[in-house]
N, C-alpha and C positions, 0 to 999 in steps of 0.2 A: 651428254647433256640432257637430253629426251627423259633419260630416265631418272637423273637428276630433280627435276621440273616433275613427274613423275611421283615421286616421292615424297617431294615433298605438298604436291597437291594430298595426296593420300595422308600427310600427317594434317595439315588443315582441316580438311573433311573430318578426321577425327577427333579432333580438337571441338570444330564445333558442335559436332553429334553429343559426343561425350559429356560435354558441361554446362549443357543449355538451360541447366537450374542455379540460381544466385544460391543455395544453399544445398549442394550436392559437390562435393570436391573429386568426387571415383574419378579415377582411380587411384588416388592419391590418398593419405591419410584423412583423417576428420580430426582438427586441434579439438581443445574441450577446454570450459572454462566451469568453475564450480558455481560462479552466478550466473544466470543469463536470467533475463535480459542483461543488457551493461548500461542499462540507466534505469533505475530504481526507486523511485515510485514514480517520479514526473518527467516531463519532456527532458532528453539530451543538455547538457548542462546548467540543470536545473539548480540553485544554490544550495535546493533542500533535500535533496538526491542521499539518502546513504551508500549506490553505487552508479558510479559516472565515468566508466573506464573504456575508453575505446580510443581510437585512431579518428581524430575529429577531420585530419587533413593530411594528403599525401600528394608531395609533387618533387617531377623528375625535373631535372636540365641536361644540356650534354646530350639528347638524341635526337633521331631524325623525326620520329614524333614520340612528343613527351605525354606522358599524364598528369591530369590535374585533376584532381578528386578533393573539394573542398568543403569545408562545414556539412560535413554527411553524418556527424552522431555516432550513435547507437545506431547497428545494423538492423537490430530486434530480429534477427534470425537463431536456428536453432544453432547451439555450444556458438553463440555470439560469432559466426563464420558466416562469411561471404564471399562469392565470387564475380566480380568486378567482371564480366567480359564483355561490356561498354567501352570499357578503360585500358587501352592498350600501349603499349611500348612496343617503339621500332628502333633498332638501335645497327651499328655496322661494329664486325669485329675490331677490338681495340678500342674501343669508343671510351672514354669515361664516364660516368654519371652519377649526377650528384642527387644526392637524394634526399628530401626534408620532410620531417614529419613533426603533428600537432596533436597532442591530445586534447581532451576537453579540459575543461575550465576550471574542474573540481580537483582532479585526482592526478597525478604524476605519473608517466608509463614510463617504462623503458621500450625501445624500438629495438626489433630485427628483422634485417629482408635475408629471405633464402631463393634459390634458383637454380633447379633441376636441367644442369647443365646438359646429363649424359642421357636425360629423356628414361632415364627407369622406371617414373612413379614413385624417387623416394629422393626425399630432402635428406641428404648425407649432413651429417656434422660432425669435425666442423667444416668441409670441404665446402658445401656449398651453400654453408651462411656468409655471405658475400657480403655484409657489412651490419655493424649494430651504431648505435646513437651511444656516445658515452655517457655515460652515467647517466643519471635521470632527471632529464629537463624538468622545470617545474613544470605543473600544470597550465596548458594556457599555451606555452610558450612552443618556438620550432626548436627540433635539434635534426642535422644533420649526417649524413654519413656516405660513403663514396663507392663506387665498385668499378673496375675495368671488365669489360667483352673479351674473355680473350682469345687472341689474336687469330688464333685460329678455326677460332667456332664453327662450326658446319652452318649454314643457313637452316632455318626452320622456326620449328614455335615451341618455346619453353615456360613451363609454368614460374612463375615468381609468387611466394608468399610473403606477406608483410603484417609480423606481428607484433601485439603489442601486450605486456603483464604488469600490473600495477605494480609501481615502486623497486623495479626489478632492476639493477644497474649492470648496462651494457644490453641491456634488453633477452629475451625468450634464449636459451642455447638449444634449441630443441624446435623443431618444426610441428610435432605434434602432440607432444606432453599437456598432459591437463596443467593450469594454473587456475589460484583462485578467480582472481578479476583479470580481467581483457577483451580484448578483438582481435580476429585476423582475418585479413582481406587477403584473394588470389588475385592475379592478374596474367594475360598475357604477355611474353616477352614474344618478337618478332626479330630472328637476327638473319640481316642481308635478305629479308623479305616486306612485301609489301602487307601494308592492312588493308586486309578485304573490305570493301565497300560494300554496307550494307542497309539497307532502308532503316530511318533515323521514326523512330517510335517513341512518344512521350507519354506520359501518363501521371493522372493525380489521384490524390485520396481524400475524402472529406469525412468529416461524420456533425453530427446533430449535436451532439454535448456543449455544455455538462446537464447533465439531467441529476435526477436524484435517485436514490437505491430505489428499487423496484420499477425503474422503470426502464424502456428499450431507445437503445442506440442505432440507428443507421448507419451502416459503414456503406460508401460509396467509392465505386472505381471508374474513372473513363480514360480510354486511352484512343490515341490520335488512330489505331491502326481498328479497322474494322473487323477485324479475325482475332483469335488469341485469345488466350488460357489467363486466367484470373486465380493466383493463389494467395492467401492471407495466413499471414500468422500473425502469434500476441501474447501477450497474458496470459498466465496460467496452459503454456501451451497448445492456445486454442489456433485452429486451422479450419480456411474453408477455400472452396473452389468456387464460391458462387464471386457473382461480380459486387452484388452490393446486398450483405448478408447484415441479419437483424442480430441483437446482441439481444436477449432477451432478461427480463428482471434481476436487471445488472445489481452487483456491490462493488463496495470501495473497491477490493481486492480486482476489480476487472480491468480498471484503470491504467493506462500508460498507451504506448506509441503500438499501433498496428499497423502492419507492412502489409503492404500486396505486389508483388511479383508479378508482372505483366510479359507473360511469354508472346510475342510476334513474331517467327521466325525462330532462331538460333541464339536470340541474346535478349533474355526477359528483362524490363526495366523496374525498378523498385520503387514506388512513391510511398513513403508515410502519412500518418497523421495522428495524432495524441487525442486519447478518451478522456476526459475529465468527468468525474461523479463528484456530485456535490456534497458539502458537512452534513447531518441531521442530526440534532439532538441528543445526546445520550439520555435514555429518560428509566426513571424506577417509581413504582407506585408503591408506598408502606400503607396501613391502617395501625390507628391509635390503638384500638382494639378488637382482637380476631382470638377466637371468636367474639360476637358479640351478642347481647341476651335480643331473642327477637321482641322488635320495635324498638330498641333500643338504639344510640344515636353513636354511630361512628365518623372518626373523620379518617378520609382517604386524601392523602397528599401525592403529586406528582413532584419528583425530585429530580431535574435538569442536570447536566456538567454542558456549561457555557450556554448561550443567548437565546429564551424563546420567547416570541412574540406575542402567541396567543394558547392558551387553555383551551380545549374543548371537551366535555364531561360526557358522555354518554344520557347521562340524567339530568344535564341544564344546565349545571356548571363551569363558570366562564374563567375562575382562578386558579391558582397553582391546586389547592384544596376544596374539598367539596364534602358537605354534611350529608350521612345517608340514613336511613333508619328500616332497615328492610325488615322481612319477617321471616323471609325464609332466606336460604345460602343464595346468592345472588354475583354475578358477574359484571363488574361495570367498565367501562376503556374511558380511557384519556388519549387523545390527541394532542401533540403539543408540535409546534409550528414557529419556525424562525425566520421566515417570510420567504423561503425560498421550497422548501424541503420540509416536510410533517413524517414524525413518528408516533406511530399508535401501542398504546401499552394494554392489555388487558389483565384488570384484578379481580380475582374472587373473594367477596367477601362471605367470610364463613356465620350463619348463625347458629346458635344454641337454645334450647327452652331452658331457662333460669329459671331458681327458688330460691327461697330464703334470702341468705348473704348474697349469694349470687348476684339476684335482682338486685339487692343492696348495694352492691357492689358497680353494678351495670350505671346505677341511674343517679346514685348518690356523688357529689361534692364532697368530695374525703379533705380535711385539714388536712395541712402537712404539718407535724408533728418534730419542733427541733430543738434543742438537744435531746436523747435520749441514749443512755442515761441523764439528767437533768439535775442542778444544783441550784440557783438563785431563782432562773427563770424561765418560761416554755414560750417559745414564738411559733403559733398557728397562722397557718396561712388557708383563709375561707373562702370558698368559690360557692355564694349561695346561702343563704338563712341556715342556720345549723342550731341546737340545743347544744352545748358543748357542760357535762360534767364531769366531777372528777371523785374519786370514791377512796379509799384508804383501803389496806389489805384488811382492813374487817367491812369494811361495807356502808363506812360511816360516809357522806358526801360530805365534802371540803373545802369547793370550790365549784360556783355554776353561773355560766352567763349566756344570752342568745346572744349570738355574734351571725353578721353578716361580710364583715371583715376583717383583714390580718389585724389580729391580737397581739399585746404579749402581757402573761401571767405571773406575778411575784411569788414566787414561792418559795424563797427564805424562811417564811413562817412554818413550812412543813417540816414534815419530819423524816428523817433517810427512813427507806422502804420503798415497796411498792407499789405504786396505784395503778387505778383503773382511769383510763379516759373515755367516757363516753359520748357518740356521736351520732342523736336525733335528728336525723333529715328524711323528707318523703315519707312518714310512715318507719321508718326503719330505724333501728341502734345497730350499732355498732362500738364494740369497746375495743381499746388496744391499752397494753400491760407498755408502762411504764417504770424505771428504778431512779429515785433520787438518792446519791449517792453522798452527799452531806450538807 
């Protein structure tokens, strides 16, 4: 008997030395999952989640003490694994039990528990997948499934795995194969032994969000026990030891649920809590004209996708658009603001020194010129006092009016051919070649 007791003190001890990390399985395999996290972009069953796949809820009946592990989420640990060794199972050879599990809200699992009967280090299959959930509950809902002790079990302490893979029926056949989406929790089994009583250690997580990009997050940790190891994981694989670590000039991409790992002893507890960053603006800044002749008058427009509140111009302007007229190549930023969160844009605008046309071009109200080819009649459109003639392919004028606004011209009377349009504004001509076609 002595060495009985013995022995099995010796496998306890090693049990707890061995697994004192929520995300460390050794010696046993590491499951893999192709997404992780398993809840994807927002908190655990989130409606707007594109991945929401995990074991929301696991509970025993039928032993001497059961486990209840409920509305736990996403574990947000790494290849979505976790080691539950809070959560224990005591159970007596022969025993039945029933076993129920829940996935989140969004997505359908199938379930499998497996249980390292002969203490190797390897989940045999199928020998020791000790029970699956038939087919695949909906999302949301329980499905159950059953396993016996059997009958002659040695007393001691055996690992139990409980997994789960999206939309998979009869649940995981495999203890450590990669699948796309899921979770799997360890646990221990206790058979014809007792669970060690161990100082009951709590702990939370907080942080300061949502803030907006660029700016820092506080993640905070406290736990009931005055000693103990503080680890974080999250997003984008980030990891810290520190107890209450800064996120620095966060983005969208930072977003979602961070864990801390609260080691006190031999069995670290896990509290979450969800980063949120705020929307900003999508913003683009064009110019009417780039380059532009120097002194000359450009307009710079800011161009939003969805809601902004306020403009702010570098150079005093309060509207979506702002008039500039610089001299040389010049740089100016827009701010745009949706009452929460501001996005800053900066534009260069390019000058040139203009001649002739150029300048012509820069500073003049050009008609719009339409049909061309033309047949009955010409509709100009004038932004601005203009001289507006028209010339025949000899050179003869045919047609001359000042016009300050949109026109239209009869020119039935002419003759098929080419002409000349000419356009006196500022000091400058400008002709453009026209064909009437009958």
């Amino acid at each position: 008997m002595k060495k009985n007791y013995l022995l099995i003190l010796v496998l306890l001890i090693f049990q707890l030395l061995s697994f004192s990390q929520t995300n460390n399985p050794a010696p046993y395999c590491l499951p893999s999952y192709s997404n992780a996290p398993c809840n994807q972009p927002g908190p655990s069953n989130a409606g707007g989640n594109t991945v929401n796949d995990f074991i929301n809820g696991f509970v025993t009946a039928g032993a001497v003490v059961n486990i209840s592990n409920m509305n736990t989420g996403c574990n947000g640990m790494a290849n979505n694994y976790i080691y539950y060794c809070q959560h224990n199972l005591q159970v007596n050879p022969g025993a039945v039990i029933t076993c129920s599990l829940q996935s989140g809200n969004v997505y359908a699992q199938g379930f499998s528990i497996f249980i390292d009967w002969n203490q190797d280090a390897v989940f045999q299959s199928p020998a020791e997948r000790v029970g699956s959930v038939p087919g695949v509950p909906p999302a949301g809902t329980w499905g159950t499934t059953s396993f016996t002790v059997p009958a002659n079990q040695a007393g001691g302490i055996y690992r139990m795995r409980v997994r789960s893979a999206y939309a998979t029926n009869g649940g995981p056949s495999n203890a450590c194969i990669n699948f796309a989406y899921g979770e799997c929790e360890d646990y221990n089994v206790y058979v014809a032994t007792s669970i060690p009583t161990t100082p009951s250690t709590t702990a939370t997580a907080s942080n300061n969000s949502p803030v907006c990009p660029g700016q820092s997050i506080n993640l905070s940790a406290t736990s009931s026990s005055s000693t103990g190891a503080f680890n974080w994981t999250g997003p984008l694989s980030y990891t810290s030891n520190v107890q209450n670590p800064v996120l620095s000039n966060v983005t969208a991409s930072m977003a979602g649920t961070y864990y801390v790992a609260v080691t006190s002893g031999t069995c670290p507890v896990l509290a979450g809590t969800y980063v949120g960053v705020k929307p900003v603006p999508s913003l683009t800044v064009t110019s009417n004209i780039n380059p532009v002749c120097a002194g000359s008058n450009a307009t710079l427009t800011g161009n939003t996708a969805g809601s902004a509140s306020s403009y702010t111009w570098s150079n005093g302007g309060n509207t979506n658009n702002t008039v500039v007229s610089p001299t040389i190549t010049t740089t100016y930023t827009l701010s745009v603001s949706n009452n929460t969160c501001t996005t800053t844009m900066p534009f260069t605008q390019s000058v040139s020194v203009c001649s002739g046309i150029e300048a012509f071009l820069a500073t003049a109200s050009l008609p719009i010129v339409s049909p061309n080819p033309f047949s009955n009649e010409l509709q100009l459109t004038i932004d601005g006092s203009a001289k507006i003639s028209i010339y025949n392919f000899a050179g003869q004028l045919v047609y001359e009016v000042d016009a300050n606004q949109n026109i239209i011209i009869a020119t039935e009377q002419f003759e098929k051919g080419i002409y000349f349009l000419s356009v006196a504004q500022h000091g400058q001509k400008m002709s453009v070649k026209l064909l009437k076609t009958n």
